[in-house]
VOTI-76758 format. One record per residue: x, y, z of N, C-alpha, C, O in turn. Coordinates in steps of 0.001 Angstrom, whole numbers, plus 500000, padded with zeros to 6 digits. Example, Ala and Ser with C-alpha at 12.3 -4.5 7.8 and 13.67 -1.06 7.14 Angstrom:
! residues 2
513190494310507800512300495500507800513200496700507800514236496681508465
512850497750507080513670498940507140512900500030507870513409501138508039
! end
This chain:
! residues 470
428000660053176445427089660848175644425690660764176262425190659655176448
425182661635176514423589662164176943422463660856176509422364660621175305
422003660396177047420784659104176713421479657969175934420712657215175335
422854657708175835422996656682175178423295655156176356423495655040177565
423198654343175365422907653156176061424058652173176058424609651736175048
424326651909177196425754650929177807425440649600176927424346649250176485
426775648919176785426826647911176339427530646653177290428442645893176964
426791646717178543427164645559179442426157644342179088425485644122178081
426265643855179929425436642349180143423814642711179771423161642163178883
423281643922180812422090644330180721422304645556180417422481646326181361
422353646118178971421989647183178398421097648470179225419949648518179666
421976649237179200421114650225180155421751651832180056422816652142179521
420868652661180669421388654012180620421264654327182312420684655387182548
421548653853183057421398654361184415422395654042185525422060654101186708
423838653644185064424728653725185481424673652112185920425529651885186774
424141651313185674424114649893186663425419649495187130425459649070188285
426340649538186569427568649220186992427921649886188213429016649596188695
427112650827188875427620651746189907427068651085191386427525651297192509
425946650225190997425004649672192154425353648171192204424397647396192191
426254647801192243426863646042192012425271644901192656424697643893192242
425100646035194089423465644815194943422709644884193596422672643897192862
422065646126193249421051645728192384421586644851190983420960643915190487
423134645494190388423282645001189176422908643682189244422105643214188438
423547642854190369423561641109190783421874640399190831421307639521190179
421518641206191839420092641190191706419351641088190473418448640259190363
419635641790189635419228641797187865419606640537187155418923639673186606
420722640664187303421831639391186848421059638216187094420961637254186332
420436638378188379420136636852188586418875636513187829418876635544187069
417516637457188040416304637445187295416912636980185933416510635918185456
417782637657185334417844637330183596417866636099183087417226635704182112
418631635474183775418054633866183134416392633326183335415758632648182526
416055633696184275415162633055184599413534634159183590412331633945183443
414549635332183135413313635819182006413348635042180670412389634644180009
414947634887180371414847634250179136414588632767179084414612632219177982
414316631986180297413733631126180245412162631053179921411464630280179264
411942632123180625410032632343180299410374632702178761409747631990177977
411262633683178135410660633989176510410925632815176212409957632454175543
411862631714176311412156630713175428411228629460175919411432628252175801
409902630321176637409159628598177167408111629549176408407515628930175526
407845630501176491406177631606176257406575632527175422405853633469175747
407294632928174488407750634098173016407278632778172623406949631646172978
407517633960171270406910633248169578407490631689169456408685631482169666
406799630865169190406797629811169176407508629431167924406918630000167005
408531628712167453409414628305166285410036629239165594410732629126164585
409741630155166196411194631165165979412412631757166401412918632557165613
412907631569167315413665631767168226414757631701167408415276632811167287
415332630797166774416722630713166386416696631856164497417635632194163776
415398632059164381415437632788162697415920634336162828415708635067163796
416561634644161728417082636169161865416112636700161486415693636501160346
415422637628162472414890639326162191415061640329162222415637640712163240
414700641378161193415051642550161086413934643585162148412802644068162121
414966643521162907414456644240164107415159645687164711416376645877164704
414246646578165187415304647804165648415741647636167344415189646893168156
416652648366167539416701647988168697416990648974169211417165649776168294
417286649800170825417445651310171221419134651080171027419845650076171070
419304652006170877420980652376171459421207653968171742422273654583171696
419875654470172055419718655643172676418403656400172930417361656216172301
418574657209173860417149657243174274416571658722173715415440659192173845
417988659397172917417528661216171818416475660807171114416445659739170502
415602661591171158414700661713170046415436661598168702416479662235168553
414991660881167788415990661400166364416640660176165904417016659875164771
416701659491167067417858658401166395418588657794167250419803657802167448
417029656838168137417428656173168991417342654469168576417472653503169328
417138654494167452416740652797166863417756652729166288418386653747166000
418140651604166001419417650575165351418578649103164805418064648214165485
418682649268163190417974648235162637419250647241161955420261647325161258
418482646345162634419659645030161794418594643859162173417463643899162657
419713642457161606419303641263162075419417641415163186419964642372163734
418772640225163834419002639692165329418132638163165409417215637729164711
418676637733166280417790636510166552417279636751168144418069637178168986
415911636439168459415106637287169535415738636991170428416115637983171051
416278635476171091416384635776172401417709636477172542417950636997173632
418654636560171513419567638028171901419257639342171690419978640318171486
418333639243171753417342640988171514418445641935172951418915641358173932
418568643130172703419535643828173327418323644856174413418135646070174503
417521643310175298416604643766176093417142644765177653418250644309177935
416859645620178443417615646687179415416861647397180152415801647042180666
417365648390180226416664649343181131417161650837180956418010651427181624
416229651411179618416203652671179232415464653726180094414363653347180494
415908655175180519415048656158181124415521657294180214416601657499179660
414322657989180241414425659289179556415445660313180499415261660173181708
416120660963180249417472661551180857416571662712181831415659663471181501
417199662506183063416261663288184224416722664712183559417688665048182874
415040665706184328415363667288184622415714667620185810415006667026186623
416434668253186271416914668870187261416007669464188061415817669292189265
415358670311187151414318670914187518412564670739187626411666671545187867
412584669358187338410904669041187441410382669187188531410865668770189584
409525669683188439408729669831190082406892668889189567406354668789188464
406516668459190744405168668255190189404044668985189642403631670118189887
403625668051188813402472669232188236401076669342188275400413670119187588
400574668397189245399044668250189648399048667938190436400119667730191006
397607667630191146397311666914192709397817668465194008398126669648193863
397620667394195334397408668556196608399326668782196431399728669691197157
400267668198195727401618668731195896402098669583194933403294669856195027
401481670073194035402012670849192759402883671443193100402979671886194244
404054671661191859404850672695192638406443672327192705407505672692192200
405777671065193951407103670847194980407833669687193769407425668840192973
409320670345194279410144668800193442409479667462193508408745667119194434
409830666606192297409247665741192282410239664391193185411328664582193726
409646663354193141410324662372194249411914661425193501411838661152192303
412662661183193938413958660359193165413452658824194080413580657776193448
412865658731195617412514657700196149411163657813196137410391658674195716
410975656294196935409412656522197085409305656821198193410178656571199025
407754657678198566407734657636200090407214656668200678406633655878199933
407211656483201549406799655402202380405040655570202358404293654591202360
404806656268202347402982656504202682402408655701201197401436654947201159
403192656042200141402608655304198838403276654467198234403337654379197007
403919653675199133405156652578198891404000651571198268404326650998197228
402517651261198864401755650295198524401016650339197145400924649577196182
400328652090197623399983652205196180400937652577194456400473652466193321
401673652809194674403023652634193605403519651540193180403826651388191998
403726650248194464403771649006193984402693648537193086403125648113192015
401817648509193182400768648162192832400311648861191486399624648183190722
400529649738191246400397650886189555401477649758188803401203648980187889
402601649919189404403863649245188740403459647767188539403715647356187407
403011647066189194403076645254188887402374645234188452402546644268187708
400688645956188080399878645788187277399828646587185681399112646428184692
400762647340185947401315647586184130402315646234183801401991645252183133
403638646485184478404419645168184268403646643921183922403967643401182853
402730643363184587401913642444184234401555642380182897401468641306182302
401345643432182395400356643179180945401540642767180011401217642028179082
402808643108180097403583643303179264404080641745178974404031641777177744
404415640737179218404766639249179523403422638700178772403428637831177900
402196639416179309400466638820178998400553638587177494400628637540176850
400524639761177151400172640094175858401293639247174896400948638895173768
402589638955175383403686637716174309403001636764174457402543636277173422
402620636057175874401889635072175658400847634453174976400547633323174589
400398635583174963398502635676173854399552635886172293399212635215171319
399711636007172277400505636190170777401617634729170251402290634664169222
401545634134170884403100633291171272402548632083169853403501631349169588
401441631798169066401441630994168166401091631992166736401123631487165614
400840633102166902400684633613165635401468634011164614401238634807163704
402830633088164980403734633481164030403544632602162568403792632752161372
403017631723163360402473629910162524401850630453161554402202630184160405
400625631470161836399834631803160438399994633133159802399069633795159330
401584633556159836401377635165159324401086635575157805401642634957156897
400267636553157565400163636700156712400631637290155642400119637340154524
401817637827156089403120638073155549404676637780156294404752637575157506
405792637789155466406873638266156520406970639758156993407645640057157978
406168640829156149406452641976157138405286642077158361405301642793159362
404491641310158011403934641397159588404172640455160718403818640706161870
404878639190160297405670638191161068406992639692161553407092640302162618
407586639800160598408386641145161332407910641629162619408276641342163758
406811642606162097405967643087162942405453642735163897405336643649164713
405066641800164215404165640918165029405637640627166323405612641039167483
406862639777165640408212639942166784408573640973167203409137641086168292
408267642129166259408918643930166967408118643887168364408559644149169483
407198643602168102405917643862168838406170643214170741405940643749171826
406799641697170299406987641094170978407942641273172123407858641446173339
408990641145171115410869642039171808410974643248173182411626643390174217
409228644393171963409337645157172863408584645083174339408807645734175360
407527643960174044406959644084175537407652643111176725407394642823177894
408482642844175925409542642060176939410752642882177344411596642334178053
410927644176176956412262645276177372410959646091178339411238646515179461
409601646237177786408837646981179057408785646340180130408439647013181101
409099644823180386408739644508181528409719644621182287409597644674183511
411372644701181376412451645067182008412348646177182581412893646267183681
411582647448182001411581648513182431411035648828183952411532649567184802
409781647973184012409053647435185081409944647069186577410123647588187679
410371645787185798411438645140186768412137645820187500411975645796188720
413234646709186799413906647791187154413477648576188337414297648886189201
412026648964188426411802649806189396411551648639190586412041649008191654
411058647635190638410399646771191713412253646684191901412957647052192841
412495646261191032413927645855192002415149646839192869416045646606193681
414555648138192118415544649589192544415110650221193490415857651070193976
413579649996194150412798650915194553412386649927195646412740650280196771
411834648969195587411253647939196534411556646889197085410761645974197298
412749646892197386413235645929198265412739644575197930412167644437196848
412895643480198776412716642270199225410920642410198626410336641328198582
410485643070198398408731643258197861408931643086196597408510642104195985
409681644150196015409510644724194589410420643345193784410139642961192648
411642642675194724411967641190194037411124639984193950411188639040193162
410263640235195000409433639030194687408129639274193442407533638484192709
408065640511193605406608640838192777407518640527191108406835640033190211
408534640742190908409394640607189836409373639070189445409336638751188256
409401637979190604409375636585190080408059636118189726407982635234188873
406862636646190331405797636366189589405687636675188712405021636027187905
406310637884188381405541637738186775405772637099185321405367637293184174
406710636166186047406929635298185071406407634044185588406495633179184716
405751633485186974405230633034187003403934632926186311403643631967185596
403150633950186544401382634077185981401395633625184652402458633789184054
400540633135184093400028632947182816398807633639181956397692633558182471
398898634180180940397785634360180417396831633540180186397191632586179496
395617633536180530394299632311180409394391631151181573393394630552181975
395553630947181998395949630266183376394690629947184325394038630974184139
393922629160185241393002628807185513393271629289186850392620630149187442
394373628610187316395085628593188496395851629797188926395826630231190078
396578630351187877397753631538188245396972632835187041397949633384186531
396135633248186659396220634055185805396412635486185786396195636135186810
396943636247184321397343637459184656396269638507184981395099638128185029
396601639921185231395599640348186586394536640821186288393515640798186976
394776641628184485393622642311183967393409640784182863394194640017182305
391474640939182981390420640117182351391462640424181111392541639833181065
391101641320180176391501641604178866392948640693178391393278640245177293
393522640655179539394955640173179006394945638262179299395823637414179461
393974638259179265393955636641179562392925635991178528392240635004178797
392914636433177739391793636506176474392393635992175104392955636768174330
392223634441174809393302634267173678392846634920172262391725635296171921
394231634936171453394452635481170666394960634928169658396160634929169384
393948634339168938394033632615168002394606633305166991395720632971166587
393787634576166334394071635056164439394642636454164601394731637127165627
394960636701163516395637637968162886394542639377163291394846640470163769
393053638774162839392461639674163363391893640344164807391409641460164999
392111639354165645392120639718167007393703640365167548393853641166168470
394547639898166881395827640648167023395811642039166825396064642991167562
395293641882165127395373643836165218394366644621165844394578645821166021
393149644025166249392156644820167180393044644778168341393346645911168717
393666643627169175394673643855170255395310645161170024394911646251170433
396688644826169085397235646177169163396697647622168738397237648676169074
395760647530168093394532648708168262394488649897168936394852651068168831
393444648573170238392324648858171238393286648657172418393483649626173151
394044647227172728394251647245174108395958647796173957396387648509174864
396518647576173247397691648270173210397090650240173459397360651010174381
396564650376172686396372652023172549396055652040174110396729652912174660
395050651184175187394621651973176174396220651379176925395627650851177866
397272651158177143398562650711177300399037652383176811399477653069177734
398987652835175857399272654346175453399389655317176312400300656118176522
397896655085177001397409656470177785397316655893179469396989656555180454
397621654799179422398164654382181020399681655069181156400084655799182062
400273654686180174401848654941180168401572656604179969402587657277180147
400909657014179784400746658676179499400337659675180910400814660738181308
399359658897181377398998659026183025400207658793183951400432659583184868
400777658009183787402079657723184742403636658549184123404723658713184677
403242658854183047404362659728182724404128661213183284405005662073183200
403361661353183638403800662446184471404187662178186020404957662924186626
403713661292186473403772660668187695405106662354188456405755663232187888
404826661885190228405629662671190459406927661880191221407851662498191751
406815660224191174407869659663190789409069659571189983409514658507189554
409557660656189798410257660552188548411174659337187589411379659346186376
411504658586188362411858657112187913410976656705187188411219656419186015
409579656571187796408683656232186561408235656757185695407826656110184731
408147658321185749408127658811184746408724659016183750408233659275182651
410348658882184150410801658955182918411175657845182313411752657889181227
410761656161183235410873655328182177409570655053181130409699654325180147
408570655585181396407335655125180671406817656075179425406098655733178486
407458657509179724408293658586178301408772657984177573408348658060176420
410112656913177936411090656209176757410104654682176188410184654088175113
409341654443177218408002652922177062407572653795176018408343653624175073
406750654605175755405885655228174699406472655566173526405703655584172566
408004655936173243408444656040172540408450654766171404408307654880170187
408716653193172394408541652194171600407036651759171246406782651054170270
406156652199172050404725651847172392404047652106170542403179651365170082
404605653154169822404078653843168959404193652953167636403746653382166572
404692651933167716404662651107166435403596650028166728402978649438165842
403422649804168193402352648736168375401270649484167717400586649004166813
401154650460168107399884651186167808399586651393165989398647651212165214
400726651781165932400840651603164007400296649881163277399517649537162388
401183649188164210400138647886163551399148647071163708398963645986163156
398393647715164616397219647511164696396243648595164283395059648309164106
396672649756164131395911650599162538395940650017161808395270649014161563
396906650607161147397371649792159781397034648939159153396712648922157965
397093647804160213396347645835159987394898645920159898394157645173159260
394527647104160746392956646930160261392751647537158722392147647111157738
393405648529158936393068649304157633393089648385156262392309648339155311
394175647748156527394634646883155085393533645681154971393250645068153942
393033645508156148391994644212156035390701645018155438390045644542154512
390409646186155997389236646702155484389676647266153717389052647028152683
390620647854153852390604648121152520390828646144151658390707646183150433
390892645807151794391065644390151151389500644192150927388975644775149979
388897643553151595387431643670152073386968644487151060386448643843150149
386977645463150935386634646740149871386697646083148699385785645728147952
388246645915148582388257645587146575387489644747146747386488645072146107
387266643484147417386690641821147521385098642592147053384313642267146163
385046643525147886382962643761147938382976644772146183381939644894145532
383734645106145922383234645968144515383739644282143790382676643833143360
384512643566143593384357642299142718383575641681142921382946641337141919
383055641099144342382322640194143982380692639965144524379892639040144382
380605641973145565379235642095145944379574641951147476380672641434147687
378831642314148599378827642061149745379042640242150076379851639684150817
378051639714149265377744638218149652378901637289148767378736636078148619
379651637746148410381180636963147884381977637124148464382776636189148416
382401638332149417383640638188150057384101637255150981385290637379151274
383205635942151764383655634636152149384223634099150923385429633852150888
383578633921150050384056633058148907385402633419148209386134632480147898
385835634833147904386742635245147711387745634997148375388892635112147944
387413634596149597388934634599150922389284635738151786390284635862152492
388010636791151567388173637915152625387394637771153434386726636739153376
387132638780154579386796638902155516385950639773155567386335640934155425
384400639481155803383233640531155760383190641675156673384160641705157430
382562642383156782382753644020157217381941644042158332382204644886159189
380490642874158600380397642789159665380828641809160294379961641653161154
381469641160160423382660640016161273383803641282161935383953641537163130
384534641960160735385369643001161193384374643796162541384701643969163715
383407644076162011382903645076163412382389644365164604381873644851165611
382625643112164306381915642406165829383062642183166585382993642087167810
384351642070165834385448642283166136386106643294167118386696643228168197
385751644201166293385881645865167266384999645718168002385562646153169006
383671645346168458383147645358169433383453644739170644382956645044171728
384139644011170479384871643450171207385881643587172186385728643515173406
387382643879171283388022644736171632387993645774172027388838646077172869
387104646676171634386931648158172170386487648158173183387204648778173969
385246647591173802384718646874175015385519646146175969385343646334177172
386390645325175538387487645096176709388303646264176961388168646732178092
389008646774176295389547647833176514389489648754177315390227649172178207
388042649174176699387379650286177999387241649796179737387140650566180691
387263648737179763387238648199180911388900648868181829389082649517182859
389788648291180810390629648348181198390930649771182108391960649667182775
390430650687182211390612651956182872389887652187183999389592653245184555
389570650732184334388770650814185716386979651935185835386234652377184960
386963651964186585385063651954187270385303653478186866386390654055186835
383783654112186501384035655301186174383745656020187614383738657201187266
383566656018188650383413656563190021384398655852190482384095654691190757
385841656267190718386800655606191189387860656213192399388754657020192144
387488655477194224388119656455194730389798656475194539390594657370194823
390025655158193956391588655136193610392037655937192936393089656575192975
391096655910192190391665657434191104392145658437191463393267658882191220
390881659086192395391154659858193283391893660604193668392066661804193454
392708659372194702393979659238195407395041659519194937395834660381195318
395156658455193661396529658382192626396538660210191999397649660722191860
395638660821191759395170661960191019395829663089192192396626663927191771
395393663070193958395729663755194567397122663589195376397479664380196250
397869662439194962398892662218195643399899662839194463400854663505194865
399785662713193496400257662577192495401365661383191676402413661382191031
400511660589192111401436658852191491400804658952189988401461658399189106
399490659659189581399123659572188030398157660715187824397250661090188568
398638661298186377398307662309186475396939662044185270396177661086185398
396835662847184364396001662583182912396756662904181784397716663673181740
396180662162180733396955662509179790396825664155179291396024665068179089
398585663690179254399211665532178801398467666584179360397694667441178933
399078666157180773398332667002182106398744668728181540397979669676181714
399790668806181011400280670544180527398632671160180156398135672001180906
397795670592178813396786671232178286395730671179179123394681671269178485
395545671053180471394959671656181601395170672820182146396314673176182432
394327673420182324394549675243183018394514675066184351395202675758185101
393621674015184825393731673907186491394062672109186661393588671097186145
394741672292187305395365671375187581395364670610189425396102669854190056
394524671101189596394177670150191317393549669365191263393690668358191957
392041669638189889390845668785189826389823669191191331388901668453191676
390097670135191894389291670710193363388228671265192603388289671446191387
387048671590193477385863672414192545385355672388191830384511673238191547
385708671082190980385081670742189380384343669071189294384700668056189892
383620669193188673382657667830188608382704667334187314383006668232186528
382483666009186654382421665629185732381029665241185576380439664777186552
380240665422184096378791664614184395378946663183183717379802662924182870
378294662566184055378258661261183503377100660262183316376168660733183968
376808659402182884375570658833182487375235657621183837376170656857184077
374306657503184446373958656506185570372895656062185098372038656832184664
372750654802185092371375654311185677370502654273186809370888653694187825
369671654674186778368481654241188093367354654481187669367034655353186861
366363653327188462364889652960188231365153652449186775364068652440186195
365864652146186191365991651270184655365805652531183877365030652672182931
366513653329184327366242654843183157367868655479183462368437655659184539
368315655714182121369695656537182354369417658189182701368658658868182010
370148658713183868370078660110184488371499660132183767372171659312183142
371640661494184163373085662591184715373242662733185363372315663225186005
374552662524186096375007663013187551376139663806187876377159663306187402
376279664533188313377693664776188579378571664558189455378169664469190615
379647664445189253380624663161190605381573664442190430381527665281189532
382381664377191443383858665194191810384932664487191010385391663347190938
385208666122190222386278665486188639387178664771188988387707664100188102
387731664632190509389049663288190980388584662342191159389280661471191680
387303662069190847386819660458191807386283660257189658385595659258189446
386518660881188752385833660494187688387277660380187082387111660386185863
388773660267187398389451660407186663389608659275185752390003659711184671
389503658347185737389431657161184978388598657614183628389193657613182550
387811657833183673386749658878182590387096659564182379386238660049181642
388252660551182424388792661564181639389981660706181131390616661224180212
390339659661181501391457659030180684390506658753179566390342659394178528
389845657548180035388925656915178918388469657464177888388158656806176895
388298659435177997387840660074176924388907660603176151388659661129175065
390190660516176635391075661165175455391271659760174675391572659894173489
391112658022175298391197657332174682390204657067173629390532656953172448
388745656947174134387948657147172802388130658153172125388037657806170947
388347659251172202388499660683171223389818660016169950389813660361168768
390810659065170542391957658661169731391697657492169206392236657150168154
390636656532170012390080655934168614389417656000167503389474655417166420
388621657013168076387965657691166862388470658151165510387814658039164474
389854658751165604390868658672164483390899657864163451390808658125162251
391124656180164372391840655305163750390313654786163068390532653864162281
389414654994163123388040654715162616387793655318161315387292654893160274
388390656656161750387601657834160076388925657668159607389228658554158808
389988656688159864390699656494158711390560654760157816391171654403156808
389708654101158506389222653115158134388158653401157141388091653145155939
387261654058158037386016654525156790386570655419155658385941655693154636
387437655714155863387729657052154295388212655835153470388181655968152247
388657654659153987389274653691152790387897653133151971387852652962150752
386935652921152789385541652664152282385483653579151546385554653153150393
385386654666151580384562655700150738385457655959149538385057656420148469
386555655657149786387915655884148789387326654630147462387286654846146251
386970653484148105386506652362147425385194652834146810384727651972146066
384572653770146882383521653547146457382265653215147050381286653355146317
381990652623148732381428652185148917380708653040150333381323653792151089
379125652638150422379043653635151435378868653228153077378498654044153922
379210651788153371379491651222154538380749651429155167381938651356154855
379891651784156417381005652879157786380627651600158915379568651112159310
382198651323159226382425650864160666382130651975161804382125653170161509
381937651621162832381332652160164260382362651675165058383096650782164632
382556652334166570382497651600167955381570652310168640381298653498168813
381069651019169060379870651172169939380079651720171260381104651789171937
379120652024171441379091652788172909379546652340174171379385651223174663
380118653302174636381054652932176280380550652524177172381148652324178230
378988652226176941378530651200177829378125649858177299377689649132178192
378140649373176234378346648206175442379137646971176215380358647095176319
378601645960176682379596644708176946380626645318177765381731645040177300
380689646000178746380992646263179919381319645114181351380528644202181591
382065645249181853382418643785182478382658644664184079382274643965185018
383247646120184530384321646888185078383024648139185188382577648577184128
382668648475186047382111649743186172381045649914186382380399648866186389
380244651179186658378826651135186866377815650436185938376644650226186255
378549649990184397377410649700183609377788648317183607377325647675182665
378806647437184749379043646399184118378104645130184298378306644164183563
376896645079185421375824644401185916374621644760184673373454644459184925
374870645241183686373805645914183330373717645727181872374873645392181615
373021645730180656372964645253178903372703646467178220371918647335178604
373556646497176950373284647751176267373280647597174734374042646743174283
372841648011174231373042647951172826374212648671172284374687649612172919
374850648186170833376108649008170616375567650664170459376596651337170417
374790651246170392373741651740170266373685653237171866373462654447171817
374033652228173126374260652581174109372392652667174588372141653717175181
371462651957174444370281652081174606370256651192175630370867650190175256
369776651040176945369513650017177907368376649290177594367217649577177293
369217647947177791368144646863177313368097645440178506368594645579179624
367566644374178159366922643797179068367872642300178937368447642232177850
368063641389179647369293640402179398369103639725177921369904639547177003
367613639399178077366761638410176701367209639250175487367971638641174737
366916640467175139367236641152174549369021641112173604369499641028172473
369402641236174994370920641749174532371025640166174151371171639983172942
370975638919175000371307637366174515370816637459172775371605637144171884
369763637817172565368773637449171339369770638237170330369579637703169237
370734639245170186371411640253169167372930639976169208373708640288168306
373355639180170679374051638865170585375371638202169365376403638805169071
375054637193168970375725637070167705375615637893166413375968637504165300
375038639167166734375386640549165602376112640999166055376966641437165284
376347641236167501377154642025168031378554641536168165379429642294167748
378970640199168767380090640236169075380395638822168413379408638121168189
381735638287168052382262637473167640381518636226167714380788636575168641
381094634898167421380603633817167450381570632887167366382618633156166778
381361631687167929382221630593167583382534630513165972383646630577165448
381189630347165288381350630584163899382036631565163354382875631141162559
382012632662163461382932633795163207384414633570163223385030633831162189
385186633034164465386086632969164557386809631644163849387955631848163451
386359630544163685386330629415162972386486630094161508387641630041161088
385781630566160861385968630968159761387087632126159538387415632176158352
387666632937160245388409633638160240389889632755160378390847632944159627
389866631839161402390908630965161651391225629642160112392181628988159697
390042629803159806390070628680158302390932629631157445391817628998156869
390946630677157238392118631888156104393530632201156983394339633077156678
393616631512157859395291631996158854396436630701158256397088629840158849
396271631113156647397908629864156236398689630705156478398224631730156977
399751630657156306401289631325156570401154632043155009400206631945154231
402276632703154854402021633357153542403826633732153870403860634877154321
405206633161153784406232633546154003406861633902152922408052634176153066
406336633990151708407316634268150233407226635746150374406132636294150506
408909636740150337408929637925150476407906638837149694407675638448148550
407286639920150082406025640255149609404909640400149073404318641418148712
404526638881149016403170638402149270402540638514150301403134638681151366
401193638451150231399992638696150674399295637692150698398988637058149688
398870637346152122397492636516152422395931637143151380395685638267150943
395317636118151306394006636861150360393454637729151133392864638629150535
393438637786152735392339638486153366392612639666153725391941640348154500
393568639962153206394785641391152891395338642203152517396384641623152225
395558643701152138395886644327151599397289644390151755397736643803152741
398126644996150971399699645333151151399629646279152344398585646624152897
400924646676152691400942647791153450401618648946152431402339648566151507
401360650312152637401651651120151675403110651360151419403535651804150353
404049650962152723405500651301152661405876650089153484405289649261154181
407145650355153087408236648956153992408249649452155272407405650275155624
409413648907156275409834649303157490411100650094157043411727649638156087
411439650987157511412831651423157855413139652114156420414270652545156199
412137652209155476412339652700153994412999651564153402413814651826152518
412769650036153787412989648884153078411561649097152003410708649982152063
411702647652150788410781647717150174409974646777150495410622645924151100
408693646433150387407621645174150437408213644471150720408290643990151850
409091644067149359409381642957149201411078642229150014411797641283149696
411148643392151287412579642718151856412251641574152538411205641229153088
413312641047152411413347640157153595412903640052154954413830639745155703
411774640206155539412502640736156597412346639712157934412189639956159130
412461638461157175412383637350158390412931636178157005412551635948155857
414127635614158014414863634773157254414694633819157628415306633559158664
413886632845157111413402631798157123414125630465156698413521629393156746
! end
């Protein structure tokens, strides 16, 4: 049947049984992954049943299968969206022409390299997560929080898959590091800053799945068009699972801000510590944060890699279709520079700015998840609006990253930005106090204090299922 998924050893839709070198090759990595989840996954859970979905096909419609499971038999593989016959590429100097089934040799380097540094994040991000099961604040977000997990450990399979199908004696070794590297690691760490950034509380979790999961969205969205087609059509079926990360880290904010809300009409702005919630500016120093790493994540906004990847066609932009021209030849992007300590306009050649046209369908989509935060404010009654600050804010990656800004986006002076600093972004204190409200909360649908319910179950379960058997 069309996209459905084998039930061998390694779960898959791509015939593995037909390639015995690579199947063996696979075969062998697998222990040595589930040794990393069972040294770096969720910590004291491993043997508990969760209600987890899992693929057993890759149709739109009704490709999840929800049951128990216990994680490390999670029915982890190697899903692709079912090839077209007929795809040809659709941007860059090759438009047109069929797209590739191999790689070529001319971008054997740069393709490796797209691939191990997505794969990378995917292992990162369990790791940064690997104790927050200790303080969940429910079982449906302990649920949640393992969905979360499961799946970035089948993306790295997805990953794997190509280094090992595509790249020889390269693409196997780049496959054993990445269970080597560590997140925060001194010595070995993983490749992007952002993903090596621990992730103590609930609330840096859901700004994670947010902010840095969402820009994970529109990477996987750029490479889904790729004119690789292997990768494109595994990072189509990646996004398909990608879309619940993204749900709970809405969601989690939302419910914290709406919580926050009732807390500030009971007991006033200056009670909600005392109450057991979480104040509204802690939440936004929060997002400043996250949103600011994030943006990094899409690399320098004058980028000749971009470029390249843009004119070769290894990555395209998101939902390259709603483009009318599609070469990026002849067209400029403007953008904000500094010089003489004064911000100009400039205009750069729209392929060397592509990173900045990612970055803007990504802020344009956070922006969403914002005016649905603030409508819960206003729903409450109240007339305080969260922000994200400006794309040159706490910048680490890019032309503004030598340089201080206000959330504000106003250029300012180091003394300056040091002196506002603890308004702006998280404090030791901040996080200490946020980490003082992370008890466990495991009785079926209850709620931590610093929390709202969520409005519906999973799967059209109720609140109150089970959904981690403890």
């Amino acid at each position: 049947m069309p996209g459905h998924i084998s039930d061998e050893r390694i779960p898959n839709n791509v015939d593995l049984g037909g390639d015995k070198r690579l199947q063996r090759a696979l075969e062998r990595w697998q222990p040595d992954f589930i040794d990393w989840w069972m040294d770096m996954g969720p910590e004291g859970f491993q043997v508990k049943d969760i209600y987890l979905r899992t693929a057993i096909s890759v149709e739109s419609g009704g490709w999840a299968h929800f049951d128990y499971v216990r994680m490390p038999e999670y029915r982890w593989g190697i899903f692709l969206e079912p090839r077209k016959e007929d795809r040809v590429i659709g941007f860059g100097d090759e438009m047109g022409k069929p797209v590739w089934q191999e790689v070529p040799g001319e971008y054997r380097n740069m393709l490796r390299r797209i691939i191990v540094t997505q794969a990378d994040t995917e292992p990162a991000s369990v790791e940064q997560q690997r104790l927050l099961g200790q303080t969940a604040p429910s079982l449906y977000d302990l649920r949640n929080l393992f969905q979360v997990n499961v799946e970035e450990g089948r993306h790295l399979w997805a990953m794997v898959y190509l280094l090992h199908s595509y790249f020889g004696r390269d693409g196997r070794e780049e496959a054993e590091e990445l269970l080597d590297r560590r997140s925060g690691d001194e010595d070995h760490p993983r490749i992007l800053q952002a993903f090596n950034w621990p992730i103590t509380d609930w609330l840096h979790f859901f700004c994670f799945t947010m902010f840095t999961d969402r820009d994970g969205k529109f990477q996987l969205g750029a490479l889904a068009e790729s004119a690789f087609d292997p990768l494109a059509r595994t990072t189509r079926f990646m996004l398909t699972e990608e879309a619940h990360h993204l749900f709970v880290g809405d969601t989690g904010l939302n419910r914290v801000v709406r919580r926050t809300a009732e807390l500030m009409r009971q007991h006033g702005d200056d009670g909600v510590r005392a109450a057991g919630g979480i104040p509204l500016d802690l939440i936004q120093r929060y997002i400043n944060l996250w949103y600011s790493l994030s943006l990094d994540l899409f690399g320098g906004e004058i980028s000749s890699n971009a470029a390249d990847f843009f004119a070769t066609g290894l990555k395209g932009r998101w939902k390259e279709d709603r483009y009318e021209e599609h070469t990026g030849l002849g067209q400029s992007y403007t953008m904000n520079k500094v010089e003489d300590g004064r911000l100009i306009e400039e205009d750069v050649p729209m392929r060397n700015a592509m990173n900045e046209v990612l970055r803007d369908a990504y802020v344009a989509d956070c922006m969403k998840g914002l005016a649905r935060w603030n409508k819960s404010l206003v729903k409450a009654g109240l007339s305080d609006q969260l922000t994200l600050p400006d794309r040159k804010f706490h910048r680490q990656i890019g032309i503004y990253a030598d340089m201080h800004f206000s959330p504000t986006g106003d250029l300012i002076d180091e003394a300056t930005f040091e002196k506002h600093a603890s308004s702006w972004l998280p404090t030791d204190e901040d996080q200490a106090y946020v980490a003082s409200l992370m008890k466990p909360v495991y009785e079926p649908g209850k709620m931590a204090s610093w929390i709202a319910p969520p409005l519906r179950g999973i799967n059209g379960r109720d609140i109150e299922f089970e959904y981690v058997r403890l």
